[in-house]
ZAVEXGU-41509 format. One record per residue: x, y, z of N, C-alpha, C in turn; residue number from 1. Coordinates in nm, 4 decimals. Example, Ala and Ser with C-alpha at 12.3 -4.5 7.8 and 13.67 -1.06 7.14 Angstrom:
2
<atom><n_x>1.3190</n_x><n_y>-0.5690</n_y><n_z>0.7800</n_z><ca_x>1.2300</ca_x><ca_y>-0.4500</ca_y><ca_z>0.7800</ca_z><c_x>1.3200</c_x><c_y>-0.3300</c_y><c_z>0.7800</c_z><n>1</n></atom>
<atom><n_x>1.2850</n_x><n_y>-0.2250</n_y><n_z>0.7080</n_z><ca_x>1.3670</ca_x><ca_y>-0.1060</ca_y><ca_z>0.7140</ca_z><c_x>1.2900</c_x><c_y>0.0030</c_y><c_z>0.7870</c_z><n>2</n></atom>
***
This chain:
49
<atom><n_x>13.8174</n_x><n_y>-19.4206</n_y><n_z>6.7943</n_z><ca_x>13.8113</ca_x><ca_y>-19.3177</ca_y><ca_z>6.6925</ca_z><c_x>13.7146</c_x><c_y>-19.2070</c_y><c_z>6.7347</c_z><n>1</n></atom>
<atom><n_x>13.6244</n_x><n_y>-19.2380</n_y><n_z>6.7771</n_z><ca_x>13.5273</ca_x><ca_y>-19.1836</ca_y><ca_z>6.8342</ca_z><c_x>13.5350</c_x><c_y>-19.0951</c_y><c_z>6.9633</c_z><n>2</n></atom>
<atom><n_x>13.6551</n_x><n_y>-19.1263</n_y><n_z>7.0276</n_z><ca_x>13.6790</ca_x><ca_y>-19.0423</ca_y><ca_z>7.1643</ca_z><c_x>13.7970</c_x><c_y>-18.9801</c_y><c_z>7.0877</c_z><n>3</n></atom>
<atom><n_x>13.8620</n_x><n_y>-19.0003</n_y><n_z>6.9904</n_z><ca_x>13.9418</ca_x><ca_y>-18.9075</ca_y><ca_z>6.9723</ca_z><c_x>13.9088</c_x><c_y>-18.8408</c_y><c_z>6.8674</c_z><n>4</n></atom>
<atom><n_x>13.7739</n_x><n_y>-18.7834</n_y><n_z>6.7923</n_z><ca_x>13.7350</ca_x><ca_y>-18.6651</ca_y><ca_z>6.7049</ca_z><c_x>13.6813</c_x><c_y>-18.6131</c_y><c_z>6.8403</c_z><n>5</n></atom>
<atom><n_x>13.6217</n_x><n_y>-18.6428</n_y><n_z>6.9240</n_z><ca_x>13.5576</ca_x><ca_y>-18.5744</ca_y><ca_z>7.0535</ca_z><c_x>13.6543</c_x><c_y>-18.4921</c_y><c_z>7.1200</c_z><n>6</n></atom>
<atom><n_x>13.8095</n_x><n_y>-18.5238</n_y><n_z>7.1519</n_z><ca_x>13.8892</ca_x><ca_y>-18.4737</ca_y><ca_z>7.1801</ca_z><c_x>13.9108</c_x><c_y>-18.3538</c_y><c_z>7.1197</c_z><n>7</n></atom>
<atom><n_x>13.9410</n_x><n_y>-18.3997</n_y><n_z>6.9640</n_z><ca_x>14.0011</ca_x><ca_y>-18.2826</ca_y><ca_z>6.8811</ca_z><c_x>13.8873</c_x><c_y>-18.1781</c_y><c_z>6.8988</c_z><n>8</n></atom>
<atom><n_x>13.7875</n_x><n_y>-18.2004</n_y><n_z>6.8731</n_z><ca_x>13.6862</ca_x><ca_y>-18.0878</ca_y><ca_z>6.8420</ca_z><c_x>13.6344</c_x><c_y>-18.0133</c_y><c_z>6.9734</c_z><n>9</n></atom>
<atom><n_x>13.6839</n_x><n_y>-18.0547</n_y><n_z>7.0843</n_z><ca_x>13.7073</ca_x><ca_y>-17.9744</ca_y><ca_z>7.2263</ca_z><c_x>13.8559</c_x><c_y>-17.9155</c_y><c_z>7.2059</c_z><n>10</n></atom>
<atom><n_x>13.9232</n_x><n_y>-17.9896</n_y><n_z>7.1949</n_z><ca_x>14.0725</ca_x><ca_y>-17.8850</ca_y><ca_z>7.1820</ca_z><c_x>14.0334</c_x><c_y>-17.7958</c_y><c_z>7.0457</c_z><n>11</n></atom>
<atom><n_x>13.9637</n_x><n_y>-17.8302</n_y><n_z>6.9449</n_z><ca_x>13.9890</ca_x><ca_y>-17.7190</ca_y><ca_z>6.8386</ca_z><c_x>13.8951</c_x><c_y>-17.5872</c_y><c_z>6.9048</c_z><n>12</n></atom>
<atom><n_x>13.7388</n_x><n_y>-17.6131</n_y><n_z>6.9659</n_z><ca_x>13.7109</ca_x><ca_y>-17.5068</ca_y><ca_z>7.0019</ca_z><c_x>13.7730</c_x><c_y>-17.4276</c_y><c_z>7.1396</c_z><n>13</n></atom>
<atom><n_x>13.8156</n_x><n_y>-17.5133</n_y><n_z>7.2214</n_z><ca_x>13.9446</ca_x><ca_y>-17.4376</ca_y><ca_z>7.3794</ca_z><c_x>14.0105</c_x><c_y>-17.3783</c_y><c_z>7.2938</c_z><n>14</n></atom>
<atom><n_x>14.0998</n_x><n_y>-17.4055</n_y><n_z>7.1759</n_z><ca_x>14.1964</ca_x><ca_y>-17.3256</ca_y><ca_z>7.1378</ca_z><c_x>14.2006</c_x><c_y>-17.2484</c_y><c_z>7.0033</c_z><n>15</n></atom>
<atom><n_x>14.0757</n_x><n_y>-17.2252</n_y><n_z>6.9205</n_z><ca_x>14.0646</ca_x><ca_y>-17.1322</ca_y><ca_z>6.8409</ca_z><c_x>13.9525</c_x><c_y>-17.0840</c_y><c_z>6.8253</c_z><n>16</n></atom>
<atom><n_x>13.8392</n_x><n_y>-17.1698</n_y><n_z>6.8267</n_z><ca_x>13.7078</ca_x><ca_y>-17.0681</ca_y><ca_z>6.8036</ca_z><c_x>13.6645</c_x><c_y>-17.0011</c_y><c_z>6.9603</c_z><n>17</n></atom>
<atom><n_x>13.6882</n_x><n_y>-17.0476</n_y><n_z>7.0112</n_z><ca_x>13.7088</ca_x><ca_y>-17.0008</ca_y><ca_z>7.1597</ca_z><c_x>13.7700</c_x><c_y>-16.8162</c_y><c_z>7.1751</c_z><n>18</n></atom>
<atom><n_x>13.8891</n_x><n_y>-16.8317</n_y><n_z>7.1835</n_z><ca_x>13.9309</ca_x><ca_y>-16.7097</ca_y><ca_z>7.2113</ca_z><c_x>13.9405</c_x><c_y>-16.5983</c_y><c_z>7.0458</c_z><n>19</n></atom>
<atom><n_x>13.8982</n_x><n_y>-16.7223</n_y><n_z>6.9615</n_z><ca_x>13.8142</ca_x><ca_y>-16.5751</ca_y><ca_z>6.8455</ca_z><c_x>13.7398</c_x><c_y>-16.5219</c_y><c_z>6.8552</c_z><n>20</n></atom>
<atom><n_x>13.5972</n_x><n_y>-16.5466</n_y><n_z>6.9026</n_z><ca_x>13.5037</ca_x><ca_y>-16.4633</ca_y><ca_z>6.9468</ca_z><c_x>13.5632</c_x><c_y>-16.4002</c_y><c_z>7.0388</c_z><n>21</n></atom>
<atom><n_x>13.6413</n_x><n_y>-16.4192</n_y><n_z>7.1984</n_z><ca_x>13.6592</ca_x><ca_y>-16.3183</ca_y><ca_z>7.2723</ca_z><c_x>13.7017</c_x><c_y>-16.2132</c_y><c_z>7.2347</c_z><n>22</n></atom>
<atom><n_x>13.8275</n_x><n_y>-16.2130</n_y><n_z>7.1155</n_z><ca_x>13.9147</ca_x><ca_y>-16.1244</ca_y><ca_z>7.0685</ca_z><c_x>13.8613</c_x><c_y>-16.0149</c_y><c_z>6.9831</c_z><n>23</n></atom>
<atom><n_x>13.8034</n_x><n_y>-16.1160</n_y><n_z>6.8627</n_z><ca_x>13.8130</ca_x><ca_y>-16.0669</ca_y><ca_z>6.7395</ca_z><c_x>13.6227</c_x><c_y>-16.0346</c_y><c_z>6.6879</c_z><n>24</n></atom>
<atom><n_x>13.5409</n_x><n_y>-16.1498</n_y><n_z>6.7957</n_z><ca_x>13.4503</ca_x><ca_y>-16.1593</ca_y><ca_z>6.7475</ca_z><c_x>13.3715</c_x><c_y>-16.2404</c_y><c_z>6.6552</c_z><n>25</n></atom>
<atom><n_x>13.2896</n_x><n_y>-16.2266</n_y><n_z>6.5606</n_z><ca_x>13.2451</ca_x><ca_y>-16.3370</ca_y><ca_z>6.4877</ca_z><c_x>13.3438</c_x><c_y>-16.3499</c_y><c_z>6.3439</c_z><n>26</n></atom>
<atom><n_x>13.3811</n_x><n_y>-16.2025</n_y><n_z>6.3249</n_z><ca_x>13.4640</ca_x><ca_y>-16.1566</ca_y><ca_z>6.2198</ca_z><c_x>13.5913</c_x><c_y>-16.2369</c_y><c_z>6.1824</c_z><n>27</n></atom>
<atom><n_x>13.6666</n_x><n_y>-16.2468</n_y><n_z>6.3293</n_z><ca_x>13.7803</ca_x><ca_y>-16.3136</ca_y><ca_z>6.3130</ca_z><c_x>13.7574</c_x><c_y>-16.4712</c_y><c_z>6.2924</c_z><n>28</n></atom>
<atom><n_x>13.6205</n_x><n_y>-16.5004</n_y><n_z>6.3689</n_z><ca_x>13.6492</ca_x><ca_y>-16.6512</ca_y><ca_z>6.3199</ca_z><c_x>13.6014</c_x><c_y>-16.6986</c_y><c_z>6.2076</c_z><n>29</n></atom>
<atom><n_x>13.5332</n_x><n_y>-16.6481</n_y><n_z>6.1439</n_z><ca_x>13.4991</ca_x><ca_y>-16.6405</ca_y><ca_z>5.9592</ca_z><c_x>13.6168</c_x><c_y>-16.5981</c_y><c_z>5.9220</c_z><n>30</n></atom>
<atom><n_x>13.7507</n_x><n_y>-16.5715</n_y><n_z>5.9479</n_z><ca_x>13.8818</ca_x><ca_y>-16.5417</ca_y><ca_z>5.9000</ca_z><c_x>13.9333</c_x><c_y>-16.6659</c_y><c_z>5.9245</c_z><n>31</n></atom>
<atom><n_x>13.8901</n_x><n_y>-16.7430</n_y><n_z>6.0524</n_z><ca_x>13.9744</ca_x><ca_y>-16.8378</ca_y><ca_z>6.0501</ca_z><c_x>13.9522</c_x><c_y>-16.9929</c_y><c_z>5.9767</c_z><n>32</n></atom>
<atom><n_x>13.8243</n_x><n_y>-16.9614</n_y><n_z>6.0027</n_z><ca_x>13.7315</ca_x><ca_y>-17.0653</ca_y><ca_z>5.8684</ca_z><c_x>13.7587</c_x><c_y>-17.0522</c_y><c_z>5.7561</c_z><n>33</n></atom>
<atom><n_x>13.8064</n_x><n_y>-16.9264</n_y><n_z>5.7336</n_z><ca_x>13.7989</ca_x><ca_y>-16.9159</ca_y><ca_z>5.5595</ca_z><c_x>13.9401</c_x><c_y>-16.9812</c_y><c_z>5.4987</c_z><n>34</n></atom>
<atom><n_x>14.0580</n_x><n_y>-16.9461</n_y><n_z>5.6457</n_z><ca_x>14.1996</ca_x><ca_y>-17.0058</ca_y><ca_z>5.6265</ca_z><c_x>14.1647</c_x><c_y>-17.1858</c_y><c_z>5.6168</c_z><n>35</n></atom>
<atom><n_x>14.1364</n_x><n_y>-17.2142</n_y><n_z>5.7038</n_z><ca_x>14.1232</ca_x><ca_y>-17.3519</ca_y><ca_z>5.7281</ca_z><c_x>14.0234</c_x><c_y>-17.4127</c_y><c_z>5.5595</c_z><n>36</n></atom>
<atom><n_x>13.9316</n_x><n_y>-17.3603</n_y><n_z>5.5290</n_z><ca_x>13.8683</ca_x><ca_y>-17.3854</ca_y><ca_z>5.4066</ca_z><c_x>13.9393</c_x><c_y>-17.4431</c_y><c_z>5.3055</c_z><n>37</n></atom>
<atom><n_x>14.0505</n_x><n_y>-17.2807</n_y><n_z>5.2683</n_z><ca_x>14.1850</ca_x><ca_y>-17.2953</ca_y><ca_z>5.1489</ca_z><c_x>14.2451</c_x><c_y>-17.3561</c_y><c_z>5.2055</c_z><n>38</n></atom>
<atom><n_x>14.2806</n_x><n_y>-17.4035</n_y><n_z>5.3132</n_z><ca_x>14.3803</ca_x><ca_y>-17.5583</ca_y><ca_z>5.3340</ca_z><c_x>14.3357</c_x><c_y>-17.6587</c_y><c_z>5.3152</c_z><n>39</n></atom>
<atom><n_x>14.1386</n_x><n_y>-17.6980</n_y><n_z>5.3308</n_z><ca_x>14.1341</ca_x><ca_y>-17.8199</ca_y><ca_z>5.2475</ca_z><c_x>14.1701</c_x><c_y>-17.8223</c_y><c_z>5.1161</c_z><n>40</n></atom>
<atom><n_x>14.0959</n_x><n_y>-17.6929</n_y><n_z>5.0379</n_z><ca_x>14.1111</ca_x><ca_y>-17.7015</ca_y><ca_z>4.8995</ca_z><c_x>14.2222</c_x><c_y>-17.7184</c_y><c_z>4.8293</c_z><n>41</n></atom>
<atom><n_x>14.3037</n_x><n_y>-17.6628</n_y><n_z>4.8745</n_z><ca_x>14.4465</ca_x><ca_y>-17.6491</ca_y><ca_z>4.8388</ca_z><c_x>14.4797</c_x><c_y>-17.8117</c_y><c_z>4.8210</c_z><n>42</n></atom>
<atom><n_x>14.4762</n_x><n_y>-17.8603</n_y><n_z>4.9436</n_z><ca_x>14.5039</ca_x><ca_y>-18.0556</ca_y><ca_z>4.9766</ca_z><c_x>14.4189</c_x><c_y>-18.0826</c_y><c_z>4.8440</c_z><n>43</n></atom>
<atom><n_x>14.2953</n_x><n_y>-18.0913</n_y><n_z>4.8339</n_z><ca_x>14.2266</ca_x><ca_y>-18.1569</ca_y><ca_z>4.7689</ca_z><c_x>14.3084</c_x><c_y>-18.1436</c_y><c_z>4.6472</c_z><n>44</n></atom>
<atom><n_x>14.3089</n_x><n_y>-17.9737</n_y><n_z>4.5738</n_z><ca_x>14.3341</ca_x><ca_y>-17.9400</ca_y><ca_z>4.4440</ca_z><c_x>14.4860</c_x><c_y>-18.0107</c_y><c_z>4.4340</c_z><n>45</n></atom>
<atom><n_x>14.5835</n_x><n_y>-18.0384</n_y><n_z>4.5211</n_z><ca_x>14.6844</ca_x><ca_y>-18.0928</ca_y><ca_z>4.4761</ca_z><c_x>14.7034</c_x><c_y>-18.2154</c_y><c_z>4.4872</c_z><n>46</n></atom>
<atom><n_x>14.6315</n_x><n_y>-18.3554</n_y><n_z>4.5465</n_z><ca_x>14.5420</ca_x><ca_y>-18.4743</ca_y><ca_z>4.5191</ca_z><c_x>14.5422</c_x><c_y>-18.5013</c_y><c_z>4.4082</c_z><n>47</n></atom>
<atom><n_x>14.4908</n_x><n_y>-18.4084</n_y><n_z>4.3000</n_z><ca_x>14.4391</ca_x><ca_y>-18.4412</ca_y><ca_z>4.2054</ca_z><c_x>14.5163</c_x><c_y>-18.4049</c_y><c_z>4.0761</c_z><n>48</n></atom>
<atom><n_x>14.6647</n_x><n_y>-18.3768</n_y><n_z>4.1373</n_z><ca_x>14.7205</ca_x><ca_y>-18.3387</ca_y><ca_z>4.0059</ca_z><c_x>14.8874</c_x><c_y>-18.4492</c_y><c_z>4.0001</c_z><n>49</n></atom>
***
C-alpha cells in the first residue's frame, strides 16, 4: 500500500503539478487544486444523500 501511494504521488506530481508551474505557474495549479477539491466535495456531498 505503501509503495503504491508513493507511486501515485510521483506520477501525480510528473504529470500535473509538474508541468503547471512550467506553464501556467503557481496560478494554474491553485486552479487545479481547486478542481480536484470540488471533486472531493462533490463525492463526499453525494455520500451523504
Amino acid at each position: 500500500m505503501t509503495i503504491a501511494a508513493l507511486f501515485l504521488t510521483i506520477l501525480l506530481f510528473a504529470a500535473v503539478v509538474g508541468p503547471a508551474i512550467q506553464r501556467g505557474g503557481v496560478g494554474e495549479l491553485v486552479g487545479v487544486v481547486a478542481i480536484f477539491l470540488a471533486i472531493l466535495i462533490g463525492e463526499r456531498w453525494v455520500r451523504t444523500r
